[in-house]
KOLVO-725387 format. One record per residue (C-alpha): x, y, z; residue number from 0; residue in one letter. Coordinates in Angstrom, 2 decimals. Layout:
<rs>
[r [X, Y, Z], NUM, 'A']
...
</rs>
This chain:
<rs>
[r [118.00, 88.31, 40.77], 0, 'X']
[r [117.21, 84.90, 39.30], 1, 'X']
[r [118.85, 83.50, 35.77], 2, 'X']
[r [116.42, 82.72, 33.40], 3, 'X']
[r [116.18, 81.26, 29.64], 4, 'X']
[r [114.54, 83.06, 27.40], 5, 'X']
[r [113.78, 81.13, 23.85], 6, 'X']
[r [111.84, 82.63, 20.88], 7, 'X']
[r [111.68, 80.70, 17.49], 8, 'X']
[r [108.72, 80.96, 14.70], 9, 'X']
[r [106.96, 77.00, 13.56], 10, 'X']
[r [105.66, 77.16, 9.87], 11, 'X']
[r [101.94, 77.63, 9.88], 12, 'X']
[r [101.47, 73.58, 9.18], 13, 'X']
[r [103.83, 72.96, 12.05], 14, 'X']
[r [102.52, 75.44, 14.81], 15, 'X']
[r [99.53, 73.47, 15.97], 16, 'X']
[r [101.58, 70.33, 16.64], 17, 'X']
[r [104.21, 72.69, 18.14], 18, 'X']
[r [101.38, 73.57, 20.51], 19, 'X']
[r [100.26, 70.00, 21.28], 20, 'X']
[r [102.99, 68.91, 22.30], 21, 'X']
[r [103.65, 72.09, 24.53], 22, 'X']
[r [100.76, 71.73, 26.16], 23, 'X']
[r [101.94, 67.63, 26.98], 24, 'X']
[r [104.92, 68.95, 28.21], 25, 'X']
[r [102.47, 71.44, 31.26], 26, 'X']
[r [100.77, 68.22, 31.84], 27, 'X']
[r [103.83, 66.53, 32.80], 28, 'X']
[r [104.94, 68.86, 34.99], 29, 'X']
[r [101.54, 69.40, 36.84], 30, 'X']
[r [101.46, 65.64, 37.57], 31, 'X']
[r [105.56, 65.67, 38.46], 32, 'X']
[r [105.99, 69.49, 40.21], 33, 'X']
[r [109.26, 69.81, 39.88], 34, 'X']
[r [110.71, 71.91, 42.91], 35, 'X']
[r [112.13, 75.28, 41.67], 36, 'X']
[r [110.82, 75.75, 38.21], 37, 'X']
[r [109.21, 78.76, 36.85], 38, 'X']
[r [107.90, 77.76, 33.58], 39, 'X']
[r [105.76, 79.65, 30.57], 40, 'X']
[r [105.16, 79.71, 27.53], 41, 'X']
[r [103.54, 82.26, 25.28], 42, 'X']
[r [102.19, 81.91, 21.19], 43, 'X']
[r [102.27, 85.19, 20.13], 44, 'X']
[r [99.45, 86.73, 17.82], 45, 'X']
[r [100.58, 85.91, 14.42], 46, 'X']
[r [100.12, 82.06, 15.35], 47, 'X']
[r [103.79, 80.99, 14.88], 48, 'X']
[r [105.86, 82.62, 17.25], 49, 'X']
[r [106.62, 80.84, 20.52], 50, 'X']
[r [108.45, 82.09, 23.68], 51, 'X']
[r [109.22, 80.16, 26.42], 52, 'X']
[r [110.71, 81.16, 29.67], 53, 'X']
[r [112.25, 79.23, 32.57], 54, 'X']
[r [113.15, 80.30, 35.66], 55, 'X']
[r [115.33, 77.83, 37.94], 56, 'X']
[r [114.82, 74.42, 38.10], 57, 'X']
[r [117.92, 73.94, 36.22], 58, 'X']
[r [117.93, 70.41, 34.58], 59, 'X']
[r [114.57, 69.85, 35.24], 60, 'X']
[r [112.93, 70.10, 31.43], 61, 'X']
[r [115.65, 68.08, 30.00], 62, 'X']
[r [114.56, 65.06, 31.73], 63, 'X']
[r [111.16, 65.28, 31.70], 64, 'X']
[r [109.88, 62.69, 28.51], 65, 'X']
[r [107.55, 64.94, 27.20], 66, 'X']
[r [110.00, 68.08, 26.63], 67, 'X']
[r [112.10, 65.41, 24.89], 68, 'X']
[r [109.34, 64.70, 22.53], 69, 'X']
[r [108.54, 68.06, 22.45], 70, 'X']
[r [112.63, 69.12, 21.43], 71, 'X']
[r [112.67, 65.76, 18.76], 72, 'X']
[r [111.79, 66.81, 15.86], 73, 'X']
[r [111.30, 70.74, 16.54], 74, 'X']
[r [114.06, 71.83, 13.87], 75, 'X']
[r [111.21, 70.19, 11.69], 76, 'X']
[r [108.54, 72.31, 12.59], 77, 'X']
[r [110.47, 75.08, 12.05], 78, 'X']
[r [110.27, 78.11, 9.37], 79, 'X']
[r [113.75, 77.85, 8.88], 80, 'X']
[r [115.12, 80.52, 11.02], 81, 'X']
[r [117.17, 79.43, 14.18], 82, 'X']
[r [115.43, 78.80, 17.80], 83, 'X']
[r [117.02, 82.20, 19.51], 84, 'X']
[r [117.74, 81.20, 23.03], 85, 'X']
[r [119.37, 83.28, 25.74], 86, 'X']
[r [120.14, 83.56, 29.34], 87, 'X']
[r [118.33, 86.73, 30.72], 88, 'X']
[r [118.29, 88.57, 34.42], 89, 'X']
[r [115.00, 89.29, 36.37], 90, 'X']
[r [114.68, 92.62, 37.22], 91, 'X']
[r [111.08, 92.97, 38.48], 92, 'X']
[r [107.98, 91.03, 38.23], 93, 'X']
[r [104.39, 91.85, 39.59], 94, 'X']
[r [102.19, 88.88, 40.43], 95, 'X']
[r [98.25, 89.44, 41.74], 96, 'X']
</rs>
């Protein structure tokens, strides 16, 4: 099965919209660049300040891209002072209509 990276991390409430903005420049990159090999998404979970992102191959790719720079710059500010949890992770099924 495929490695992926799994990050969770909670923005204060002041921080999350900018967290999202910035997010969402981040898609628009990638829709104009496609990247070969990347499995990207990213999820703002009901209480408004939890993210989760997931990647799937591609390894590299978001690094280099400007706008996940931006997006990574001044994230430890927008944070509610836990730690960004990040971890590798295994597939071990996935459905897709």
């Amino acid at each position: 099965m495929r490695e992926a990276f799994v990050a969770r991390y909670r923005t204060t409430a002041e921080g999350a919209e900018e967290n999202q903005r910035l997010v969402e420049a981040v898609y628009a990159e990638l829709a104009q660049s496609r990247p070969e090999g990347l499995q990207y998404a990213t999820f703002r979970l009901d209480d408004g300040v939890t993210f989760v992102h997931v990647a799937v191959g591609g390894e590299g790719v978001l690094p280099e891209l400007p706008a996940f720079q931006e997006f990574q710059r001044e994230l430890g500010a927008r944070l509610d002072g836990r730690p960004l949890e990040g971890s590798n992770a295994r597939l071990v099924g996935r459905y897709q209509s």
